[in-house]
C-alpha positions in Angstrom: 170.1 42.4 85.3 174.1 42.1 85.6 176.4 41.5 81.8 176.0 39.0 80.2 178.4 37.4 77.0 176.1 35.1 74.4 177.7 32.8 72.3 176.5 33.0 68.8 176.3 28.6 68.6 174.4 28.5 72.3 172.0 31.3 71.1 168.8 29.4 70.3 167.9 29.9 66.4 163.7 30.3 66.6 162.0 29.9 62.9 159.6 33.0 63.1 158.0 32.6 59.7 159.3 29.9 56.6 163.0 30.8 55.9 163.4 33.4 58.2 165.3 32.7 61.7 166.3 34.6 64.5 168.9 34.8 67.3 168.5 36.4 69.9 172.5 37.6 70.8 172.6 40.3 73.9 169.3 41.4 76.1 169.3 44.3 78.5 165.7 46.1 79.8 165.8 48.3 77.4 167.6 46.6 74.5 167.3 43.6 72.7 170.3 42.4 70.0 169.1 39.9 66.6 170.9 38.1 64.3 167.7 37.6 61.3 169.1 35.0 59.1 166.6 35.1 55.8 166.9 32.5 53.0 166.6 33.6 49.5 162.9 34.3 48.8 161.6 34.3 52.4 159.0 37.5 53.2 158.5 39.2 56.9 154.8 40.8 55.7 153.5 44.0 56.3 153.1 44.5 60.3 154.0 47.2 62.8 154.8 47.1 66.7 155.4 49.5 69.1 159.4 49.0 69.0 161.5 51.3 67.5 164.0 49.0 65.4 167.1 49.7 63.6 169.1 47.3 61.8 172.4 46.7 59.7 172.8 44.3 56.2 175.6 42.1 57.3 175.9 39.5 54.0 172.9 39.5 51.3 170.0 41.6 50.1 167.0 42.9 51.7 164.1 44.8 49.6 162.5 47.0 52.9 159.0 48.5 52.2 158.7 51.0 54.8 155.9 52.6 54.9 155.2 53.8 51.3 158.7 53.3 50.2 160.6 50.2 48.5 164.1 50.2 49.9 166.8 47.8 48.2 169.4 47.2 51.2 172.8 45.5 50.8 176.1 44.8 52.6 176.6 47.5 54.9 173.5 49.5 54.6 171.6 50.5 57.8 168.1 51.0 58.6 165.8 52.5 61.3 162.1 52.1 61.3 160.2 54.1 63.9 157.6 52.5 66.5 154.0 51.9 64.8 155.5 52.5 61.0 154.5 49.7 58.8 157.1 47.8 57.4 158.0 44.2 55.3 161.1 42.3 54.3 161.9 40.6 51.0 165.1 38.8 50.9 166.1 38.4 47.3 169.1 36.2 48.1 170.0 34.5 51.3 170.4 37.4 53.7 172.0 38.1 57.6 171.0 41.1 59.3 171.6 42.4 63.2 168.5 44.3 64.3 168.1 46.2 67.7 164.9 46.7 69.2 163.4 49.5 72.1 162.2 48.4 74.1 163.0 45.0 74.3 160.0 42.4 72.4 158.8 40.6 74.7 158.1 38.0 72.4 161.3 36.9 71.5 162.9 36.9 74.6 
């Protein structure tokens, strides 16, 4: 796979669940680059996946529940949730977040 430049406006926005939309923004074989764009309210529900993910509050505010913990996440804060660790998303106003994934999902290519 040679470099590769995506435009934010020709990256296709996918709805993945009701408010919450994703971008997918730069794609190697072993990396994969989001934009999550979350409108007030929306929820990503409990789930885990083999991908370790790591992620960064661009605008917004995020409640994380990973694993046992509640996490309240604003502009600026980080994240990192291991492969197979349970996690959810609760977007208490409209939220934009960059996530990275490894190894790429498959699914959202």
């Amino acid at each position: 796979m040679s470099g590769k430049v995506t435009r934010w406006e020709e990256a296709t926005p996918v709805e993945m669940l009701p408010g919450v939309v994703r971008r997918t923004l730069g794609l190697t074989d072993r990396l994969m680059l989001l934009e999550i764009r979350l409108q007030a309210g929306a929820t990503v529900p409990r789930h885990a996946h083999p991908h370790d993910q790591v992620g960064y509050v661009i605008s917004g505010e995020v409640i994380f529940t990973i694993g046992d913990q509640n996490i309240r996440c604003g502009p600026g804060d980080g994240y990192a949730i291991p492969g197979g660790v349970e996690h959810a998303a609760h977007a208490t106003v409209d939220a934009v977040l960059v996530e990275v994934f490894h190894p790429p999902r498959e699914e959202y290519r």
